[in-house]
BAKEZA-585728 format. One line per field, with one value per residue (C-alpha): x negated, y, z negated; residue in one letter. Coordinates in steps of 0.25 Angstrom, whole numbers. Last residue first. Example, Ala and Ser with C-alpha at 12.3 -4.5 7.8 and 13.67 -1.06 7.14 Angstrom:
x (-55,-49)
y (-4,-18)
z (-29,-31)
aa (S,A)
***
This chain:
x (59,60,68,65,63,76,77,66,70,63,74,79,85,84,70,67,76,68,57,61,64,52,43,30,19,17,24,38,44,52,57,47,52,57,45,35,46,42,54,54,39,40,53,45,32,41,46,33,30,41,38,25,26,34,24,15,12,17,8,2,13,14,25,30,41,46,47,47,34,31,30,20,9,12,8,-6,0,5,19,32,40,52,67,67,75,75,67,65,53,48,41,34,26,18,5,5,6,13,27,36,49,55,70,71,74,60,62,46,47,57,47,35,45,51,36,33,44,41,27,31,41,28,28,13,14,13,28,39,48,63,67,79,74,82,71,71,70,56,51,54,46,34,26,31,17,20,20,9,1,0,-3,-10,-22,-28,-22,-22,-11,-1,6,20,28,41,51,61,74,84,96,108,119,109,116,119,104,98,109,105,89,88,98,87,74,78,84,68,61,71,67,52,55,60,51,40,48,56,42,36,49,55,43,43,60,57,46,32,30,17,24,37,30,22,33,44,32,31,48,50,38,44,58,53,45,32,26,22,30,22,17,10,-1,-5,-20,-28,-41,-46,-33,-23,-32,-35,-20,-18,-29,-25,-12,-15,0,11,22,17,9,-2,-3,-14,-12,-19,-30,-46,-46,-47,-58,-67,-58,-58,-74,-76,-68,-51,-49,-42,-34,-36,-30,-36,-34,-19,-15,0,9,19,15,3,8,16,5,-6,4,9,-9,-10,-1,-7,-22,-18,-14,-18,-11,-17,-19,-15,-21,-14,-18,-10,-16,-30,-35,-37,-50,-53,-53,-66,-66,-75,-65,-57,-64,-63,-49,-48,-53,-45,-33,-35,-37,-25,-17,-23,-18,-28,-38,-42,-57,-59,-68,-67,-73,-74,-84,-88,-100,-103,-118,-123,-133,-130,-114,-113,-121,-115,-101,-106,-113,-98,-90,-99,-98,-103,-94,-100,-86,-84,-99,-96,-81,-86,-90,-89,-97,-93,-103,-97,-106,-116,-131,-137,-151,-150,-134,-134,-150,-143,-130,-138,-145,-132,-127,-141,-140,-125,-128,-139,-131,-141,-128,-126,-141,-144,-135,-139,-132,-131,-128,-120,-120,-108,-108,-122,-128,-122,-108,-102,-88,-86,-80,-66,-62,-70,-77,-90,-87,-85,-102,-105,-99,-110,-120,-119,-110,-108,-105,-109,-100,-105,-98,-100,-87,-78,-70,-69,-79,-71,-60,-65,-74,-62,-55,-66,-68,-54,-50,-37,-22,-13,0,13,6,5,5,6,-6,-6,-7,-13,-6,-7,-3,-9,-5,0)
y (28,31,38,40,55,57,74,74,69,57,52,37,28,42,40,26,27,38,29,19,29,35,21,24,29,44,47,53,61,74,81,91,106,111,109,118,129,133,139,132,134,150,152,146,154,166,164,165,178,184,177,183,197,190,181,169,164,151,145,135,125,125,126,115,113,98,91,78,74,88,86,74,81,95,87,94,109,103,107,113,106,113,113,99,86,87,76,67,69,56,50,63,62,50,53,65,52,45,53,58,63,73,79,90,94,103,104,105,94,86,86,79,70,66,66,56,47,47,42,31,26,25,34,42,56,68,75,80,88,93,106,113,127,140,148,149,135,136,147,137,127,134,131,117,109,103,116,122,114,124,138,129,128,114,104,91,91,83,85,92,94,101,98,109,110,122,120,112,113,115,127,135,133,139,151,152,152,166,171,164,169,183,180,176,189,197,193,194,208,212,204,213,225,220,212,224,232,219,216,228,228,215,218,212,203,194,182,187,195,185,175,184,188,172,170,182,174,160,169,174,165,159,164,151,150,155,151,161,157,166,169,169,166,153,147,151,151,136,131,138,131,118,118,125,120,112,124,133,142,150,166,165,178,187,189,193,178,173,181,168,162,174,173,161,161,161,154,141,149,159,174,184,194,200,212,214,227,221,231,226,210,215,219,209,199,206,206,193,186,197,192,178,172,160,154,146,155,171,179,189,201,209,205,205,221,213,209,194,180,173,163,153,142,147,140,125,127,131,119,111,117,115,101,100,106,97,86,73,62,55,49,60,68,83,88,103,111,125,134,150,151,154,144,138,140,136,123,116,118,114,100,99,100,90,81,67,55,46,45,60,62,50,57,69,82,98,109,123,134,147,163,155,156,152,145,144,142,130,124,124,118,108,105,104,95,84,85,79,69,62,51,38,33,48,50,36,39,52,64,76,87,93,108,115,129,129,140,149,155,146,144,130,128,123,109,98,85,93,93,77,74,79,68,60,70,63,72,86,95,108,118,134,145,161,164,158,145,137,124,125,119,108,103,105,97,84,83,85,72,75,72,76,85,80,82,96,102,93,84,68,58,45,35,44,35,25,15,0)
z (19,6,-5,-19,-16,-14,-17,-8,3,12,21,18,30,39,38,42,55,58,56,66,76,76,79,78,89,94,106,102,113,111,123,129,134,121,112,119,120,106,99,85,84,88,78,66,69,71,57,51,59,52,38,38,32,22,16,22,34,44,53,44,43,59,66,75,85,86,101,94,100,99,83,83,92,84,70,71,67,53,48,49,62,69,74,68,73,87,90,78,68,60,71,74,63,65,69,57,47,37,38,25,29,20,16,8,-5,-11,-26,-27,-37,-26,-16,-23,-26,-13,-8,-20,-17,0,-6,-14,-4,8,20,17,19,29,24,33,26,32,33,36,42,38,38,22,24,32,20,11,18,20,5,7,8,-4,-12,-8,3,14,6,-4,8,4,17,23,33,36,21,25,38,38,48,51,54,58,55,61,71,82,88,74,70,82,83,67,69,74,61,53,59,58,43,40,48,40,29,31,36,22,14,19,14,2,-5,-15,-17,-23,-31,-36,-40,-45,-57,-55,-68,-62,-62,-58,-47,-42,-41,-34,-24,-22,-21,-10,-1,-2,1,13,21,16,4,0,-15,-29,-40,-49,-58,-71,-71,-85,-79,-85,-92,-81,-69,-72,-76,-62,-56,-59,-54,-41,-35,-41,-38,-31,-22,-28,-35,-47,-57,-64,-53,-56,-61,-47,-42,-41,-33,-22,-24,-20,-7,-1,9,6,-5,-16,-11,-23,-30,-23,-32,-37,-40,-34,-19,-20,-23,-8,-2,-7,-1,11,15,12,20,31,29,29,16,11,-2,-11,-23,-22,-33,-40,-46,-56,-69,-62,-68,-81,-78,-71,-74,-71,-58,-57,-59,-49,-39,-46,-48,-35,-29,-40,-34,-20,-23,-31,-20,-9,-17,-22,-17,-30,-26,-15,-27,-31,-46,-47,-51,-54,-53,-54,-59,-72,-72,-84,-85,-70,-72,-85,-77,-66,-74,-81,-70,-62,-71,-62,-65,-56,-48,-48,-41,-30,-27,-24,-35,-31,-36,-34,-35,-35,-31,-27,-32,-18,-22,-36,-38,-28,-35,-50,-44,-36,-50,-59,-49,-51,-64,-62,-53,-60,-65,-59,-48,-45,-45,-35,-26,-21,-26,-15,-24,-12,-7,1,4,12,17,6,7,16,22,28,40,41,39,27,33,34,20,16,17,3,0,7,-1,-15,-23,-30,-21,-22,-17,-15,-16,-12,-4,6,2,15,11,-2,2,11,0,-10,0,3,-14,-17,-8,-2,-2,9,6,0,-15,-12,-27,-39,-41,-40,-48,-41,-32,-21,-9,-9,2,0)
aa (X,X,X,X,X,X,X,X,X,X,X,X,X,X,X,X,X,X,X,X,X,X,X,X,X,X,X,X,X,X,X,X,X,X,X,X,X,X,X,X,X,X,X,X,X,X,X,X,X,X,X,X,X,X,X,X,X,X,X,X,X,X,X,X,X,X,X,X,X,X,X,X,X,X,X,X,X,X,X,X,X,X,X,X,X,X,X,X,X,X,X,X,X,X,X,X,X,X,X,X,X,X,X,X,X,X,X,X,X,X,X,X,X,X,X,X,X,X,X,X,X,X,X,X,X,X,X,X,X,X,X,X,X,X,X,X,X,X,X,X,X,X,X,X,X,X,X,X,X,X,X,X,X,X,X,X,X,X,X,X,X,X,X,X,X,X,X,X,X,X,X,X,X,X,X,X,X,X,X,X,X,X,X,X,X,X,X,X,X,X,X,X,X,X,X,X,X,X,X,X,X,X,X,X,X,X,X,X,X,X,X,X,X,X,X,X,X,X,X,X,X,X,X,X,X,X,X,X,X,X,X,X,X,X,X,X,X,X,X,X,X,X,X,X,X,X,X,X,X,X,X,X,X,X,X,X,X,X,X,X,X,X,X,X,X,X,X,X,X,X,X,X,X,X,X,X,X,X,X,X,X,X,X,X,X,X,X,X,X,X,X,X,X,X,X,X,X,X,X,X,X,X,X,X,X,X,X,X,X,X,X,X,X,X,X,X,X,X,X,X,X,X,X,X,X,X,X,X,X,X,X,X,X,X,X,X,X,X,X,X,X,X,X,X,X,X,X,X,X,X,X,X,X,X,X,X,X,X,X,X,X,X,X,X,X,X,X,X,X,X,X,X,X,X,X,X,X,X,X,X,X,X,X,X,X,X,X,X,X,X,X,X,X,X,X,X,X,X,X,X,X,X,X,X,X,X,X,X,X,X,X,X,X,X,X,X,X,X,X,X,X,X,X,X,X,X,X,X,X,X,X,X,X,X,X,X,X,X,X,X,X,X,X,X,X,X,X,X,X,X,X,X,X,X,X,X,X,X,X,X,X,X,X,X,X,X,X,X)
***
């Protein structure tokens, strides 16, 4: 039989693909800018997993990544721990960083090297900034709870800051482009609020080592840096704020509502901070609507849309928060009828888990899981959906069926967006590509046979008992 996660598992994007912390913190901090260096503490075939990792790597020094390269004969004799606090002796001699961060793989955990301990020993001795983190691929875990040990480990540098940061914010986990972030310093401007810092697949060294300059951590929730807030809290005295994706009007209207209960800005000035962006966003919304009624009224049904979840293997919280469904409010507020369609394995314990996972974040729809992208457009009929939610490479599967895409990372953040949001939607649905070819499944499987299986018991999260 498969495993499938037989160990406990942390809250935050459990639908999404499990990951080897070593590999992802690697990949992680290989794009952090700044002044940082990463020793690894392993032999060197370990060392071997970064020119796995995407992107280019971002280096300060002529080398960003350096490896204690333990030989057989020191992890099996016990020397690896002299041997650590002697490449972090020679790291901070030659280029004195502004962050050293060590990491430890699975040969280093299994041996039972400290590596917290020696780091710790090393940074109050030499007077240098170091932390360490222990990552290893012998318990593959969430791409939430690698991102937040990473910035656990990160924010462990920081100080708290003066008393002039009881009105800043810092924003965790969520990108923004230069105009996302442009209506969001506005906007907190206008509420009497300053933006400290943005903390998320870009940021660098020295944004995390501000952290404590800021009162308050802003990040998607629920079930999401867990860790790191019970860290802020104790270290830096920083209150968490959990807020919606800003995505579409009312996500947006709910994550200023937040802020300004948390940080007691009166109504009337929030009021007057959000009424002119959020006026044309309204109207951008209602537009879309009254255009869609004719459409609505001729089909004799509303607009439906797939939803794709956990086909890609993702760290940014701003695609993973809540389960991957930081959009799918904004898609109802449209006026689409949504249905999930979740990467997974097909066994009964695994439709349980995805019904449950589901039903904590009160979220009633129904759900198809599929085993693999190859295989998608066997559980899609023609004619059934007006558009597909989800990951770019499934186009092969949804033309078969003639289904329009738009892609999960198209759409932006905030009011000012929410117009050029629902042109995305409204180019997808009307792209001639996909009224001049009638659908035709080529892959392999049998489609009939498993939509057969799937009206015999449809995955929905208020039944998560029930199998295929």
């Amino acid at each position: 039989m498969a495993r499938f996660r037989p160990h406990r598992m942390y809250p935050g994007a459990l639908l999404a693909q499990e990951s080897c912390t070593y590999q992802a913190m690697t990949e992680l901090l290989g794009r952090l800018s700044g002044d940082l260096v990463v020793l690894i503490h392993s032999d060197r075939d370990c060392a071997n997993v970064l020119p796995k990792t995407r992107g280019r790597i971002r280096s300060h020094h002529p080398y960003k990544f350096l490896c204690t390269n333990l030989t057989e004969d020191e992890m099996v004799t016990g020397q690896g721990n002299r041997k650590l606090r002697r490449s972090i002796e020679l790291v901070h001699e030659q280029w004195h960083p502004e962050l050293i961060v060590v990491l430890s793989t699975c040969p280093t955990v299994m041996i039972g090297d400290n590596i917290k301990n020696v780091t710790s020993k090393a940074s109050r001795e030499l007077g240098v900034r170091a932390v360490a983190q222990i990552t290893h691929g012998l318990k593959p875990k969430s791409p939430a709870e690698v991102v937040d040990v990473l910035y656990c480990t990160l924010a462990a540098a920081a100080e708290k800051g003066d008393a002039s940061r009881q009105r800043r914010l810092n924003l965790v986990g969520i990108s923004l482009d230069r105009d996302e972030r442009a209506e969001f310093e506005a906007i907190a401007g206008a509420m009497g609020l300053e933006l400290n810092a943005v903390i998320d697949e870009r940021a660098g060294t020295s944004d995390f080592l501000s952290l404590g300059d800021a009162a308050y951590n802003v990040h998607p929730g629920p079930n999401m840096l867990i860790e790191f807030d019970q860290q802020c809290a104790d270290r830096l005295d920083q209150q968490a704020i959990e807020v919606p994706l800003p995505f579409g009007v009312a996500a947006t209207d709910a994550l200023w509502r937040r802020i300004a209960q948390a940080t007691g800005v009166p109504d009337d000035l929030l009021e007057r901070a959000i009424a002119a962006p959020r006026k044309g966003a309204q109207a951008a919304m209602d537009g879309f609507r009254q255009r869609m009624a004719g459409r609505i009224k001729a089909a004799r049904r509303p607009l439906k849309l797939a939803y794709n979840i956990g086909s890609v293997r993702s760290y940014d919280l701003r695609r993973i928060a809540l389960e991957e469904l930081g959009e799918l409010p904004w898609l109802q507020e449209m006026g689409f009828d949504c249905k999930l369609f979740i990467q997974g394995p097909q066994h009964a314990a695994n439709w349980d888990r995805v019904g449950a996972v589901l039903n904590d974040l009160d979220v009633d729809l129904e759900f198809v899981l599929f085993p693999d992208p190859g295989g998608l457009v066997h559980f899609l009929k023609p004619g059934e959906f007006n558009l597909f939610y989800g990951a770019r490479f499934l186009r092969d599967q949804l033309t078969q069926v003639n289904l329009p895409l738009l892609h999960h990372r198209a759409p932006r953040l905030g009011y000012g967006t929410v117009a050029s949001n629902v042109d995305l939607v409204e180019q997808a649905m009307s792209d001639d590509f996909y009224r001049h070819f009638e659908a035709q499944v080529t892959s392999s499987g049998d489609t009939e046979q498993l939509h057969d299986m799937l009206a015999q018991g449809k995955g929905k999260a208020t039944n998560a008992g029930k199998t295929p």
